[in-house]
C-alpha positions in Angstrom: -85.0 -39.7 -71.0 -87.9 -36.6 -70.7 -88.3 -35.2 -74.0 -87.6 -31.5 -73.6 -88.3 -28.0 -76.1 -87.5 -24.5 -75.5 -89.7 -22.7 -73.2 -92.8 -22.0 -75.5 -93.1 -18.2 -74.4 -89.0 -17.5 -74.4 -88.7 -19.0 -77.2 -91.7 -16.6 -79.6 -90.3 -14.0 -77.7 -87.4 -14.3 -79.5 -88.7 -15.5 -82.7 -90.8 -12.5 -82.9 -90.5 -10.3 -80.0 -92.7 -7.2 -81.4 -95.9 -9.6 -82.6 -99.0 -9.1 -80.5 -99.7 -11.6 -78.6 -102.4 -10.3 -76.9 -105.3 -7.4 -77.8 -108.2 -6.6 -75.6 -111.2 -4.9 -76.3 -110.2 -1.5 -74.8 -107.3 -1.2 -77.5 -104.8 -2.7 -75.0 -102.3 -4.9 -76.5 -99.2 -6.8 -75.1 -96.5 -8.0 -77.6 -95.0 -11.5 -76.7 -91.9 -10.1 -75.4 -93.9 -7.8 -72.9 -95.8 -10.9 -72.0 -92.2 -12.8 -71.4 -90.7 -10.0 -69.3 -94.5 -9.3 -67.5 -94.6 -13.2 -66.7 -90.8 -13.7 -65.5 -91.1 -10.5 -63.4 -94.2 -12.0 -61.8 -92.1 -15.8 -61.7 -89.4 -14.3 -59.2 -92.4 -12.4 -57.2 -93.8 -15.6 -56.6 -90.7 -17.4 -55.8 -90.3 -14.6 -53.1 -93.7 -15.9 -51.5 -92.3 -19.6 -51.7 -93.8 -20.9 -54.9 -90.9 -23.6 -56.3 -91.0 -26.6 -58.4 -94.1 -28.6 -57.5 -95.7 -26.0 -55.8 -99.4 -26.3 -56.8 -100.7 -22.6 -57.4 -104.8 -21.8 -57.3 -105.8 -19.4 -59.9 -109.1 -17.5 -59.3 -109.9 -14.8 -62.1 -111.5 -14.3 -64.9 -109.8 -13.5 -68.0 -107.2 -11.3 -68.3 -103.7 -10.5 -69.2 -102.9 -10.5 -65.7 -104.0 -14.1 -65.5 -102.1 -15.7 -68.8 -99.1 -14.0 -67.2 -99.4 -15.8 -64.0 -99.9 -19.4 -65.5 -96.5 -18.7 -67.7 -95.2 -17.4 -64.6 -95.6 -21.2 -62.7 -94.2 -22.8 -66.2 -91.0 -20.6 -65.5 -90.6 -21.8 -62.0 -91.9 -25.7 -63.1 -95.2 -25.3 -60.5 -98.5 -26.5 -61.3 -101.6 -24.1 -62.0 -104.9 -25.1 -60.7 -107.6 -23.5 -62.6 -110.2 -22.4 -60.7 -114.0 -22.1 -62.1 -115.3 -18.5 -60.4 -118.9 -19.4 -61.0 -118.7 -22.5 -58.5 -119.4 -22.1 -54.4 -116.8 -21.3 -51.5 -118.0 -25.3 -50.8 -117.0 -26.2 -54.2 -114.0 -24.7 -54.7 -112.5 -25.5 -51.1 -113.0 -29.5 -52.3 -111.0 -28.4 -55.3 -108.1 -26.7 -53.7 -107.8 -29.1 -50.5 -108.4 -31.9 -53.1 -105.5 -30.8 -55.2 -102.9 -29.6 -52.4 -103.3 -25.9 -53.5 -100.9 -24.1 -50.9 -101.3 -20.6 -52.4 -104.0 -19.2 -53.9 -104.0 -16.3 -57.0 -107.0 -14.5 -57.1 -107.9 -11.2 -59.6 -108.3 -8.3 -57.5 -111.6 -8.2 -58.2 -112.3 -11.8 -56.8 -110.1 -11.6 -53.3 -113.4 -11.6 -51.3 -114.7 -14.9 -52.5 -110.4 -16.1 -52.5 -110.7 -15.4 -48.3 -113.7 -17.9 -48.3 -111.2 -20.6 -49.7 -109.2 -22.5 -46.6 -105.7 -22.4 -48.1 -102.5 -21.1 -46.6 -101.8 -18.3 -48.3 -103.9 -16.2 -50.3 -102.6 -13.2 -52.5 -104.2 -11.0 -55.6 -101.9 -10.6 -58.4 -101.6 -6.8 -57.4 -100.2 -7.6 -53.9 -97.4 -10.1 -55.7 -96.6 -7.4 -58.4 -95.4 -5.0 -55.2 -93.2 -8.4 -53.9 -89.4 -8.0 -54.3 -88.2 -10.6 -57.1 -86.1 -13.4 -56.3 -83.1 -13.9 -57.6 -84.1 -17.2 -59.2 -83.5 -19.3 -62.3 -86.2 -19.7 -64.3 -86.8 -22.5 -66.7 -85.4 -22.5 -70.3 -86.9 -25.8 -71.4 -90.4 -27.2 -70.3 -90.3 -30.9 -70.1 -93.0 -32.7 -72.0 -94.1 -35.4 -69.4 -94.1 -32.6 -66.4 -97.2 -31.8 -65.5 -98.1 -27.9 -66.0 -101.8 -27.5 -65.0 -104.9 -29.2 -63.1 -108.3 -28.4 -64.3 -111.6 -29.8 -62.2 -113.7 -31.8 -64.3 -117.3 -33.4 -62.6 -117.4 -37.2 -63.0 -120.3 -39.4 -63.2 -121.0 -39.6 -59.8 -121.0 -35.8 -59.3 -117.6 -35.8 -57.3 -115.4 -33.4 -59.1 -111.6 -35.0 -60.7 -108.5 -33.2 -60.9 -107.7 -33.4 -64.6 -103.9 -33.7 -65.5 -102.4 -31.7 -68.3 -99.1 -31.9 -69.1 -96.8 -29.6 -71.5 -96.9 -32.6 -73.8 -100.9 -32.5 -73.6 -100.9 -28.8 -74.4 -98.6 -29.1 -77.3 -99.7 -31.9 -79.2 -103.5 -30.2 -78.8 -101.8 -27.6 -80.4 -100.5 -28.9 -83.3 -103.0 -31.5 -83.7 -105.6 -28.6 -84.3 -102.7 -26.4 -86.4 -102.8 -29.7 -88.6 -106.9 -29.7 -89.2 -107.5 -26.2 -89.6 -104.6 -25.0 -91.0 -102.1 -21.9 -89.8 -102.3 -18.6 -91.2 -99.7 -15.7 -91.0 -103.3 -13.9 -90.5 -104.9 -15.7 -88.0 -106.6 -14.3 -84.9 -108.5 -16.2 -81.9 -111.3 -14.9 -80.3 -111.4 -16.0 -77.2 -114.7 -15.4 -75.4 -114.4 -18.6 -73.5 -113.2 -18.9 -69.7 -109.4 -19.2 -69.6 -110.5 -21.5 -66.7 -111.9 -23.5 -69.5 -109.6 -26.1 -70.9 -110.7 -24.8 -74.3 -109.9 -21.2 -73.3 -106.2 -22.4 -72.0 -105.8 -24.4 -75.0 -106.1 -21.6 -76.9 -103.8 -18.9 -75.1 -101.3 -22.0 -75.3 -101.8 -22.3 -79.2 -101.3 -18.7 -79.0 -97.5 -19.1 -77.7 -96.8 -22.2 -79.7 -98.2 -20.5 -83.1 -97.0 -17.0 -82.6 -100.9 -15.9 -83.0 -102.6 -12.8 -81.9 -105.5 -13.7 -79.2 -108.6 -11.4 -79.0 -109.3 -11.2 -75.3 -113.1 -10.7 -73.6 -113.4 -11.0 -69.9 -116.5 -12.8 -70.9 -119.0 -13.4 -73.9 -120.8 -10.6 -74.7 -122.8 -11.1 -77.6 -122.4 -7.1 -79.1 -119.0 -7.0 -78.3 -117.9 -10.5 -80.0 -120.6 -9.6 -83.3 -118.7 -6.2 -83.8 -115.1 -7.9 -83.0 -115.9 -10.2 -85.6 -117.1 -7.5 -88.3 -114.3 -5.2 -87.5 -110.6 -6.8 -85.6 -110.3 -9.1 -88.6 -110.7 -12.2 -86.3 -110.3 -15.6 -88.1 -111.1 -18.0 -85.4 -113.2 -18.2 -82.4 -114.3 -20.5 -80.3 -117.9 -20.9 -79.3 -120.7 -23.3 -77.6 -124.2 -23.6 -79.0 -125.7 -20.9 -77.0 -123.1 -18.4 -78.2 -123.6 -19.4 -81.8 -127.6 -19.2 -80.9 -127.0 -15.5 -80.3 -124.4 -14.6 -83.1 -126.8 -15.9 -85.7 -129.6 -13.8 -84.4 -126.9 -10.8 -83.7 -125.9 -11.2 -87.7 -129.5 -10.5 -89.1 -129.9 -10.8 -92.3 -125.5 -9.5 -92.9 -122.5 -11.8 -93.7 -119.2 -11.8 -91.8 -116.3 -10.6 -93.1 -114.3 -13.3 -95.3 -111.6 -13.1 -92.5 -114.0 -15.2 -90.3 -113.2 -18.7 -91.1 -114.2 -20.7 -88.7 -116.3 -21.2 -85.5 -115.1 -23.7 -83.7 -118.0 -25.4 -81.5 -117.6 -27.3 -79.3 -119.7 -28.4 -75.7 -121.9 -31.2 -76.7 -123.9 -31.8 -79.8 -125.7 -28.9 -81.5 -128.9 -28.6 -82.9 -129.2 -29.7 -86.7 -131.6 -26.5 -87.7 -128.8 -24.3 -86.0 -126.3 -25.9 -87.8 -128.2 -25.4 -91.0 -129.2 -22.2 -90.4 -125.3 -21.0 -90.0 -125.0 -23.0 -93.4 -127.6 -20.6 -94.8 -125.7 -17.2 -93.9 -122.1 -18.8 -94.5 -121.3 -18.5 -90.9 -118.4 -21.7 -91.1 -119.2 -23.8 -88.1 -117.1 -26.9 -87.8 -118.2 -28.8 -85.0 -116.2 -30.4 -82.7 -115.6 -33.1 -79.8 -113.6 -32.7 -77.0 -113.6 -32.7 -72.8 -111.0 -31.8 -70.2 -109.1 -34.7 -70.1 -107.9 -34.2 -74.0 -106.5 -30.8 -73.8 -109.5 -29.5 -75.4 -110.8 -30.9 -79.2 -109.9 -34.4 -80.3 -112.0 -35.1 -83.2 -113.1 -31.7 -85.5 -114.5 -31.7 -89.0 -112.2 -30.1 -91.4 -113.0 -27.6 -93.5 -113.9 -29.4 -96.5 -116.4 -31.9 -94.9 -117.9 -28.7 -92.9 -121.0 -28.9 -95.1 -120.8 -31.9 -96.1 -121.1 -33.8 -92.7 -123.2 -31.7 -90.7 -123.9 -32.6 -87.2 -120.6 -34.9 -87.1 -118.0 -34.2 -85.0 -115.5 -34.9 -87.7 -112.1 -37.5 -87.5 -109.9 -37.7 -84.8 -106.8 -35.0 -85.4 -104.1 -36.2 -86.8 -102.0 -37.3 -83.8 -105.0 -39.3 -82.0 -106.9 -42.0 -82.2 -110.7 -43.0 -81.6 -112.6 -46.2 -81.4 -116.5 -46.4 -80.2 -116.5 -49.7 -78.3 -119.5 -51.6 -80.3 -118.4 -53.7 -82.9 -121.3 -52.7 -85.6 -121.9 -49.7 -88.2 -123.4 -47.3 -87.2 -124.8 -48.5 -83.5 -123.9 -46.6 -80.5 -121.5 -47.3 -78.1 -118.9 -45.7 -75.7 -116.3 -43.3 -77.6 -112.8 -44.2 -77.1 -110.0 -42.0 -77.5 -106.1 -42.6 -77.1 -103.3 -39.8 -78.2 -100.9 -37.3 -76.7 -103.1 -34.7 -76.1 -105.0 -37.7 -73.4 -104.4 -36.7 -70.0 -102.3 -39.3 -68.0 -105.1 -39.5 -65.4 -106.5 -37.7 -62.6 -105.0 -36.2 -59.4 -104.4 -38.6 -56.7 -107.5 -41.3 -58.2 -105.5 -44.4 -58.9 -109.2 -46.6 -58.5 -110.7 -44.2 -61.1 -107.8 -43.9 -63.3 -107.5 -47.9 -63.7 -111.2 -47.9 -64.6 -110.9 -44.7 -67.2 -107.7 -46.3 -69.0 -106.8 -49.5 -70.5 -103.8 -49.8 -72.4 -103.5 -46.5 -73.6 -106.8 -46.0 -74.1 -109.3 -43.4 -72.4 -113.2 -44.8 -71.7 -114.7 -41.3 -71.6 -118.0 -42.5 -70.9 -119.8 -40.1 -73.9 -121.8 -42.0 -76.5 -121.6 -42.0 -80.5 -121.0 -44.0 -83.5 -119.2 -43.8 -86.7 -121.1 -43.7 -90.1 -119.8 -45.4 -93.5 -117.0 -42.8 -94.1 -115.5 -42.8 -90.3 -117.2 -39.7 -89.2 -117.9 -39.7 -85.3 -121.7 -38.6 -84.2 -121.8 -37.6 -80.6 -125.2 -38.7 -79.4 -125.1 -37.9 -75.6 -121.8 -36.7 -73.8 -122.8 -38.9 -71.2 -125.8 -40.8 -69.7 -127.1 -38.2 -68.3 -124.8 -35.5 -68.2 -126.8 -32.1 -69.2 -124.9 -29.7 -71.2 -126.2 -25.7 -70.4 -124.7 -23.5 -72.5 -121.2 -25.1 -72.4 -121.3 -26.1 -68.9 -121.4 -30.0 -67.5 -124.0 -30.2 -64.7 -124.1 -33.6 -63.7 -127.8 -34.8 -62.0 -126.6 -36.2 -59.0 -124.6 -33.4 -58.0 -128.0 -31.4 -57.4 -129.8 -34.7 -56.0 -127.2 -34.7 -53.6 -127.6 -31.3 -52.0 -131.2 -31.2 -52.6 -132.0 -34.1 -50.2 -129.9 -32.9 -47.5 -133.0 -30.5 -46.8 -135.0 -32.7 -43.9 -138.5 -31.9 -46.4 -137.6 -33.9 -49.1 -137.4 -37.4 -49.5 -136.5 -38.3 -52.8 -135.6 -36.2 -55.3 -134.1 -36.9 -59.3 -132.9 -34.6 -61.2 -132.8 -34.5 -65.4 -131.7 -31.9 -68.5 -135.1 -30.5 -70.5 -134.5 -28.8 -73.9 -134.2 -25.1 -73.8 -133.8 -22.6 -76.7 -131.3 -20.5 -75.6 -129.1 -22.9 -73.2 -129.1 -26.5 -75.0 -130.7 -27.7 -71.8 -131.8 -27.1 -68.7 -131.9 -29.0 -65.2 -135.2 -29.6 -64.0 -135.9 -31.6 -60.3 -138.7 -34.1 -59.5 -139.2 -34.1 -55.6 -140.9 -36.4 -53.6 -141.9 -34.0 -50.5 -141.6 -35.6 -47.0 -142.9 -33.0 -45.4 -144.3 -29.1 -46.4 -142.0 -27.2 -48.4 -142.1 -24.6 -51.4 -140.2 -24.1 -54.7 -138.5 -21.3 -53.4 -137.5 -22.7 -50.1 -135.8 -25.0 -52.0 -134.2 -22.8 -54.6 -133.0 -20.6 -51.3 -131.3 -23.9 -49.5 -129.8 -24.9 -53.1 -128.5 -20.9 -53.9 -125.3 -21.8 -51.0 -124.4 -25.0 -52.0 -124.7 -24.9 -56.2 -123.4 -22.6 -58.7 -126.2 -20.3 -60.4 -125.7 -22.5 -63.7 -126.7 -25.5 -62.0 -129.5 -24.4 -60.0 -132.8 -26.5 -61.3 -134.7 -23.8 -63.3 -138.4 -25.7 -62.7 -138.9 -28.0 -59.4 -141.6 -30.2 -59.9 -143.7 -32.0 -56.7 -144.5 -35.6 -57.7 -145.8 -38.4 -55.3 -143.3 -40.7 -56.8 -140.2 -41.0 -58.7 -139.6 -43.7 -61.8 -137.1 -46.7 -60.5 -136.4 -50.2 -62.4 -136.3 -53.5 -60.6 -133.2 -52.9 -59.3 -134.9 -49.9 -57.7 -132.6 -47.6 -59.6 -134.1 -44.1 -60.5 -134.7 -44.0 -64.1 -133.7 -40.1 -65.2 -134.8 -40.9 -68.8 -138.6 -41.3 -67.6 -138.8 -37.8 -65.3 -139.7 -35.9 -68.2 -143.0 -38.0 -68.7 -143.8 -36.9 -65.2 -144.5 -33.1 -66.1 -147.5 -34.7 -68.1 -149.0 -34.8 -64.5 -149.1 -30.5 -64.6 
């Protein structure tokens, strides 16, 4: 039998219906009972369009109450949210939505231009539902733990985006297994900066409902506005990549944050030691973390007493998971395993992949690290030759792919170079088959890639490094700009 709890949202509504559950930057704030009548009211407005159990619902938008509202709304009527990333292309997102039978699609108001790029069947902004008559419906009461609740598109290896599964079971174990690291105050308040189209953005509104915690809202990060919301809204918790953390540092001066502030939760791929020791210095508490899409956000995280102690590790697995790095000696690198019930039970309609990711119970995730003396994981790549820029996975062959369908080029490999302000960069070696310029290049590139993933130097070479096997070696590109 399904393990079922109280709906999440119904059920802090009740516990304490008058608690802010959300604030925004403007002085807005929406209790969690205005969040629980706001989200049913928008439940039975959807029903009226035909959204039902099963339905999968796209969501376009950047953060906003509008937008938690709307995934609590598909929990109430048991349909699945997709979440949408708004900095990809119309060609991008129409291989999500067709990949993951969207049939409607949600878009901010703001966004309903690039939502009529999308082919779906139906495509509505939140403000044409909110004028919808309601449905006389009935909404859910308990959420079943197995049923799955949202889809988030992760890239894989081979640059073809996956459908990641989240269940309510995922989301609630991610929740408590991050109450049970870092600890649960009465006080606490997230920041959330992050994309809600993020799995560690959702996570967080989530651990909002489950915890009965205040969120801090930004439509996006904005280094001012987060520096003086952490100095003056007595935030205890935000979550952050290296580049944001980058910035804050600088932002902070030669100051202190308030004692409220006790922890930056980092995530997105190794940091930097000197940035690491640098927040040491001004007592800024950064506990890093490890995590990816397919484990509802964070899996391993220092705690706070080995924050200083263990800098540059990821930490121990939370308390309900489990991790392994598949190499049977100290300290040597292998592949990072990680089983738990926060693991996502595959991804959408890829049984091929799925029985190569899993094996018994156990996700391959294809990052690499190793675990010192004391059990402590060490990320040292997230994958081969996955490039991390400023939070966001850009995966090489991805661009290689679009790149050489311009009739110039011939070849064409594509690697991450260190950057200062972004963690890395992507960079592309060509091999020119006929006349063609940077720019030309960037121009074809500009309809086809997000602006994150665009290369940001192109590089002409008169050959690219391969091994026997003729494979292209990505870890020898670099050596090539020796040539300039």
């Amino acid at each position: 039998m399904t393990e079922t709890i109280p709906h999440w949202l119904t059920k802090q509504a009740d516990l304490a219906p008058n608690q802010i559950a959300i604030e925004l930057d403007n002085g807005e704030i929406c209790t969690f009972n205005e969040l629980k009548v706001s989200s049913q009211k928008f439940a039975r407005k959807l029903a009226q369009s035909g959204v039902q159990e099963g339905t999968h619902v796209g969501i376009l938008s950047n953060n906003s109450i509008s937008m938690i509202a709307a995934i609590h709304a598909l929990s109430y009527l048991g349909a699945v949210g997709v979440l949408l990333n708004t900095r990809l292309t119309a060609e991008e997102l129409n291989y999500q939505v067709k990949d993951a039978d969207v049939s409607l699609l949600l878009t901010a108001e703001e966004l309903k231009e690039e939502g009529r790029q999308l082919q779906v069947d139906s495509i509505q902004s939140f403000s044409e539902i909110h004028y919808l008559p309601e449905k006389d419906v009935r909404l859910r009461t308990e959420l079943r733990l197995d049923d799955t609740f949202t889809i988030i598109y992760t890239s894989g290896t081979t640059g073809f985006p996956k459908g990641v599964i989240h269940t309510y079971g995922n989301h609630w174990w991610s929740a408590i297994g991050s109450a049970l690291n870092l600890g649960l105050s009465e006080h606490d308040k997230w920041l959330i900066a992050l994309p809600i189209f993020h799995v560690s953005g959702l996570s967080t509104s989530i651990k909002s409902v489950i915890y009965g915690m205040p969120i801090y809202l930004l439509e996006s990060f904005n280094v001012t506005k987060v520096h003086d919301a952490l100095m003056s809204k007595r935030i205890t918790i935000i979550s952050v990549v290296t580049m944001m953390v980058q910035n804050l540092l600088n932002q902070l001066g030669e100051n202190t944050y308030p004692d409220t502030v006790r922890c930056f939760l980092l995530g997105g791929g190794p940091a930097p030691k000197p940035m690491l020791e640098k927040a040491k210095e001004k007592r800024v508490p950064v506990f890093q973390s490890y995590g990816m899409t397919e484990t509802s956000s964070q899996i391993v995280t220092l705690s706070p007493k080995d924050a200083l102690e263990k800098i540059g590790s990821a930490g121990k697995p939370l308390f309900p998971a489990q991790l392994k790095v598949e190499h049977p000696d100290e300290n040597s690198v292998g592949e990072i395993m990680v089983k738990g019930p926060m693991v996502t039970k595959g991804y959408y309609k890829k049984d091929g992949v799925n029985k190569k990711a899993f094996k018994d119970g156990w996700l391959a995730t294809g990052d690499m690290g190793y675990l010192d003396e004391d059990g402590f994981l060490y990320v040292v790549d997230r994958r081969k030759d996955l490039i991390i820029s400023g939070g966001e996975n850009i995966y090489p062959s991805e661009i290689e792919s679009v790149l050489t369908g311009m009739k110039q080029i011939k070849e064409v490999g594509v690697t991450g170079k260190p950057d200062d302000t972004w963690g890395k960069v992507p960079v592309a070696f060509i091999v020119k088959n006929e006349a063609v310029k940077a720019e030309e290049i960037l121009a074809f590139a500009e309809n086809r890639l997000a602006k994150y993933k665009l290369p940001k130097e192109i590089y002409f070479v008169d050959k690219l490094p391969r091994n026997a096997s003729n494979k292209l070696v990505r870890s020898k590109l670099l050596e090539l700009q020796d040539n300039y």
